[in-house]
C-alpha positions in Angstrom: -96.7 -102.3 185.1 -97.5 -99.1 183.3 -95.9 -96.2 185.6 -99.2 -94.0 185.7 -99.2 -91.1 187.8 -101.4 -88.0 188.5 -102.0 -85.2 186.9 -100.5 -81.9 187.7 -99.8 -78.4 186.6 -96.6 -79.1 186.0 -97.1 -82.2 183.8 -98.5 -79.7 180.9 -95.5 -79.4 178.0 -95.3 -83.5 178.6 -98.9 -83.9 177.5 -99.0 -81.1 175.2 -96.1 -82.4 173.6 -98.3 -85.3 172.2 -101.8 -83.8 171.5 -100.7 -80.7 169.5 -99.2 -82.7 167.2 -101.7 -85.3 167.2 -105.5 -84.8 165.0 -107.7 -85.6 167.9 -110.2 -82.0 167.9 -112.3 -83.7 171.0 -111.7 -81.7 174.2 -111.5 -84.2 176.5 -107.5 -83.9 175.4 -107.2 -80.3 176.2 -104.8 -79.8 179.3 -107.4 -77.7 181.3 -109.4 -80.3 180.8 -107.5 -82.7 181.8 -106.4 -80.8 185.0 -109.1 -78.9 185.9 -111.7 -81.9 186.0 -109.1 -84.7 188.0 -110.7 -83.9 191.1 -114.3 -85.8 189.4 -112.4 -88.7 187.6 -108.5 -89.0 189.0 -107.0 -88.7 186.0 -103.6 -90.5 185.9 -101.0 -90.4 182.5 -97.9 -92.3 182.0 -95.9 -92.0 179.0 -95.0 -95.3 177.4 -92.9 -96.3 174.1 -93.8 -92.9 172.6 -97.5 -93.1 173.4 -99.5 -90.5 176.0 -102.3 -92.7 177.8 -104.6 -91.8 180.5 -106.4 -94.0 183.0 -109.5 -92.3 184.8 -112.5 -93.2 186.6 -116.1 -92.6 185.6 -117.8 -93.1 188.5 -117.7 -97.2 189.5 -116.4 -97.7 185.8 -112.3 -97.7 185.7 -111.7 -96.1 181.9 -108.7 -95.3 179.5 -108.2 -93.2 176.1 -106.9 -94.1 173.3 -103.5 -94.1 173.4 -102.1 -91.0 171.5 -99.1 -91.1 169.6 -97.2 -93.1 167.0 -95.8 -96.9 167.1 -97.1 -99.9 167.6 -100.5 -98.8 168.8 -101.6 -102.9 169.3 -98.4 -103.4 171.9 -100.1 -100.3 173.6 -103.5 -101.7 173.6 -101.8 -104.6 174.9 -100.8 -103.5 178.0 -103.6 -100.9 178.9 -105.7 -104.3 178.6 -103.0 -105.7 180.8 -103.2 -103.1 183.6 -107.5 -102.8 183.4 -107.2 -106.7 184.5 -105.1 -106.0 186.9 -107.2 -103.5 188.5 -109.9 -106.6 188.0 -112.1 -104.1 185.6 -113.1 -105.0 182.0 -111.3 -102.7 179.3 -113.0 -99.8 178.4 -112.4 -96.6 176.4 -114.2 -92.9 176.8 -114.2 -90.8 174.0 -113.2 -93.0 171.4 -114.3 -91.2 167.9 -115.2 -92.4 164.8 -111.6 -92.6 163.2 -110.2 -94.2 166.5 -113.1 -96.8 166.3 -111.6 -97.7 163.1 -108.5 -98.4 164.1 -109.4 -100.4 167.5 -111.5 -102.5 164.1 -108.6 -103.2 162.0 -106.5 -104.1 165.1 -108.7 -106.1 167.0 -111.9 -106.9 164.5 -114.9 -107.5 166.3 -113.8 -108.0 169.7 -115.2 -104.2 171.0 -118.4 -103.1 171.4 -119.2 -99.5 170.6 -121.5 -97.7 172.2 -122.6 -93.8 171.6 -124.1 -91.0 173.7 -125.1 -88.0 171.6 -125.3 -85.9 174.4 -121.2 -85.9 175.0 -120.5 -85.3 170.8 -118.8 -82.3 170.2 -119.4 -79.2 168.6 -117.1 -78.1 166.0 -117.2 -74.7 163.9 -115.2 -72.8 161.6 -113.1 -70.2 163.0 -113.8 -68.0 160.0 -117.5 -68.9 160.6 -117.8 -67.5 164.4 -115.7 -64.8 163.8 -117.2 -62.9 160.6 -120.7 -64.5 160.6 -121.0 -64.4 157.1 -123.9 -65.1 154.8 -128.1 -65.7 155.6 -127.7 -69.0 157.3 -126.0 -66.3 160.1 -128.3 -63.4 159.7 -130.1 -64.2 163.2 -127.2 -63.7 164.9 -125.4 -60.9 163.6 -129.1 -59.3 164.1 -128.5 -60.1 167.5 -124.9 -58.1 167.7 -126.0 -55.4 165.8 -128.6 -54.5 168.7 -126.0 -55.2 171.4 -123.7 -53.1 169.8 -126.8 -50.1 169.1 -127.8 -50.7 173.1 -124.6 -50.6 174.3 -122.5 -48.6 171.8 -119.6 -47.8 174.7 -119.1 -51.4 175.0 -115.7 -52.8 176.0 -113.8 -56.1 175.4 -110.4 -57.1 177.2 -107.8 -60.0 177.5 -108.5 -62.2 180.8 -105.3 -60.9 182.7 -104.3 -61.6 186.2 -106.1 -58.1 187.7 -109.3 -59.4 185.7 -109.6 -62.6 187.1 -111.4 -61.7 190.4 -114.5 -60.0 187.8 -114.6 -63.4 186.6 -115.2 -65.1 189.8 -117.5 -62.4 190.9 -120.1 -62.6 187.9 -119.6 -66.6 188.0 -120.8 -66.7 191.5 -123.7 -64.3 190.6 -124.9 -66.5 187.6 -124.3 -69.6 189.9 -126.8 -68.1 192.3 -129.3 -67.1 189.3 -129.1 -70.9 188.1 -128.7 -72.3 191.7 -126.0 -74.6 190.5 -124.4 -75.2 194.0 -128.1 -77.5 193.9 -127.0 -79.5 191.3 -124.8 -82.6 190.6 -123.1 -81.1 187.5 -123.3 -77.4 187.6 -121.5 -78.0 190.8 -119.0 -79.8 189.8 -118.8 -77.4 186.6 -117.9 -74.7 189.2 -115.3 -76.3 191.3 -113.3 -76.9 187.6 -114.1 -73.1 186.6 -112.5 -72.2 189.8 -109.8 -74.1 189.6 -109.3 -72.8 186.0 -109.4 -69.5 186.8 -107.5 -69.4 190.0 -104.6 -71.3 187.9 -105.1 -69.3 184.7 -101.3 -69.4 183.4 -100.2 -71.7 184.5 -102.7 -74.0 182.9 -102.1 -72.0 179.7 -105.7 -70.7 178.8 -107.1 -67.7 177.0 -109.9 -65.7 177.4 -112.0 -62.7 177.1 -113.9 -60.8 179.0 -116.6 -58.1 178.1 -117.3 -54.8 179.9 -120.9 -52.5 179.9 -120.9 -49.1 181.4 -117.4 -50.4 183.2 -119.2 -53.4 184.2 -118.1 -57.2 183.6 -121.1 -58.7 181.9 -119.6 -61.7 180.0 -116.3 -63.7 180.3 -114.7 -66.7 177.8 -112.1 -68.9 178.3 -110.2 -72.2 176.9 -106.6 -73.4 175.0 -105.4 -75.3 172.0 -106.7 -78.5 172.1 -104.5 -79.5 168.8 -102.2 -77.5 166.6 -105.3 -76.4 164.4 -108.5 -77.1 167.0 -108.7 -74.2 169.8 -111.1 -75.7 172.6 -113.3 -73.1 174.4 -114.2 -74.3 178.2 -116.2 -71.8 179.5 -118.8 -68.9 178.6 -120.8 -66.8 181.2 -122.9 -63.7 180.9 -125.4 -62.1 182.7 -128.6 -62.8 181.4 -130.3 -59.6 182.1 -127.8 -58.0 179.1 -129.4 -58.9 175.9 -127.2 -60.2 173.4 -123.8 -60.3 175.8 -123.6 -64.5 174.9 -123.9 -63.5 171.2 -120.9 -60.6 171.6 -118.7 -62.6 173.9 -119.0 -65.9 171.4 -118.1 -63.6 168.5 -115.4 -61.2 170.1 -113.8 -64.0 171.0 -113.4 -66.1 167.9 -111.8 -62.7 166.2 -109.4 -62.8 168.9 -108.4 -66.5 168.9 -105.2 -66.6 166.2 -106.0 -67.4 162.9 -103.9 -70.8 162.8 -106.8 -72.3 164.6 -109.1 -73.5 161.8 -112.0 -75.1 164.3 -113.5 -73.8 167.0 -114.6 -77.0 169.3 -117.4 -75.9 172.0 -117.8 -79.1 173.9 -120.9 -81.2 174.2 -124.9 -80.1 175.4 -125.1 -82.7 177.7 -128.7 -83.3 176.6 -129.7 -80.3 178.0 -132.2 -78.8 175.2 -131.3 -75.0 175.5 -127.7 -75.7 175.5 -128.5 -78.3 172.4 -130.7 -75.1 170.8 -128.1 -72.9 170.9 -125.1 -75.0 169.9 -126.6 -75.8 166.6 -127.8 -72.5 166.0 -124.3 -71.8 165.3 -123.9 -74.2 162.8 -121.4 -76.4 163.4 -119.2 -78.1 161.0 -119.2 -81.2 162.4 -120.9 -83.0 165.5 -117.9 -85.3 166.6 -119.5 -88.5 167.9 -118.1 -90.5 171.1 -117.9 -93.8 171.7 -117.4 -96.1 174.6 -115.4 -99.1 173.6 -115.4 -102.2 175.8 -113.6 -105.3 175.1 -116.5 -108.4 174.4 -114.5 -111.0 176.0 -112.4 -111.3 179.6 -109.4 -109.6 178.2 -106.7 -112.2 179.2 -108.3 -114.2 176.1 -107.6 -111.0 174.4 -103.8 -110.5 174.9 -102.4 -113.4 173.9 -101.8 -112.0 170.4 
């Protein structure tokens, strides 16, 4: 029986032990992630034969990850298989991308079937690219900082800090009335993670940003390493009525975020068009596809290998 347990704040150098040495870039393997969002899908880990796996539910749908680590990944697979019998569920993995899908191929060829949503890919970017916005293809948007900046020449931008964290709160539940999210299935839940994230800020190792007009809060950015080269950013919020504060906040940020961090990974658009819009206006470097795998056959005919 694997020994899964639940997540908590204190679990974070176990888990991060394994993904920041491991080339996953998809944020459902970032720690706030992880933490923030167990309240949705009761996220469970264990930590078996040098692997990290997780165990979650997506609604009626028990689901794993792949396993991340190093070994015998096919002894691994083995016993997650074991354990979603158990629990009288078909095996199923979220978030499985397109070099994972590989390997579940060569271990177990043609016994999964894949399926992808496009609207949980992620967004991946250059560092370099969000930080300098260099060359035409960017031209729009540094347009679009160069009036902030001309509007709002006394602007200020600041470290997320303890003392700050209440601004944050404040303008979130400001742009939560604005976009009535309290109405809704998934802003809501977006908020109750925010909250959580903010209110346990260090402990749960984030980073973030916060900009200031006229001694104002007006935007606010958050997230954490995801890997040891992929910073994951969470969060982004700005008052709507300040032209241009989405466009400053995304930028200040990205020259703040330490240089080690090659990629930038902005989560998905959920389908939602705007969101969508925006996200490839920034022109990502790569759009990590998702997969759900989900064993063909009842999986006791699976692990007798």
């Amino acid at each position: 029986m694997i020994p899964f347990k639940d997540i908590t704040l204190a679990d974070k150098d176990t888990i991060t032990a394994f993904t920041m040495k491991s080339d996953r870039r998809n944020c459902d393997l970032s720690f706030s992630n992880l933490c923030s969002w167990r309240f949705l899908y009761d996220t469970q880990y264990a930590v078996i034969d040098n692997f990290l796996v997780f165990k979650f539910w997506a609604g009626e749908q028990l689901a794993y990850m792949m396993p991340v680590g190093s070994g015998d990944l096919k002894a691994i697979l083995r016993e997650l298989i074991e354990d979603a019998d158990k629990e009288k569920h078909n095996f199923c993995m979220l978030g499985v991308c397109s070099n994972m899908r590989a390997d579940l191929e060569a271990i177990l060829p043609g016994q999964f079937t894949f399926t992808e949503n496009r609207d949980y890919a992620d967004y991946i970017y250059l560092r370099s690219d969000l930080a300098t916005l260099k060359g035409k293809k960017f031209q729009a948007k540094r347009n679009h900082i160069n009036r902030f900046r001309n509007t709002y020449p006394d602007y200020e931008y600041t470290p997320i800090t303890p003392d700050r964290i209440q601004e944050c709160l404040d303008l979130e539940a400001e742009w939560c009335k604005v976009n009535n999210c309290d109405q809704q299935e998934g802003t809501g839940n977006e908020r109750r993670a925010l909250i959580y994230a903010l209110h346990n800020f260090e402990a749960l190792g984030l980073t973030g940003g916060i900009l200031h007009v006229n001694g104002k809060i007006v935007a606010f950015t958050f997230g954490m390493p995801i890997n040891h080269e992929t910073f994951g950013v969470h969060v982004e919020k700005a008052d709507t009525n300040i032209d241009g504060a989405y466009a400053m906040i995304n930028n200040e940020f990205a020259n703040h975020i330490p240089e080690q961090y090659i990629y930038i990974n902005r989560e998905e658009d959920l389908g939602l068009e705007g969101l969508r819009k925006a996200k490839l206006s920034y022109q990502p470097v790569t759009i990590l596809e998702k997969y759900m795998a989900c064993l063909k056959d009842h999986p006791m005919d699976i692990i007798r290998w």
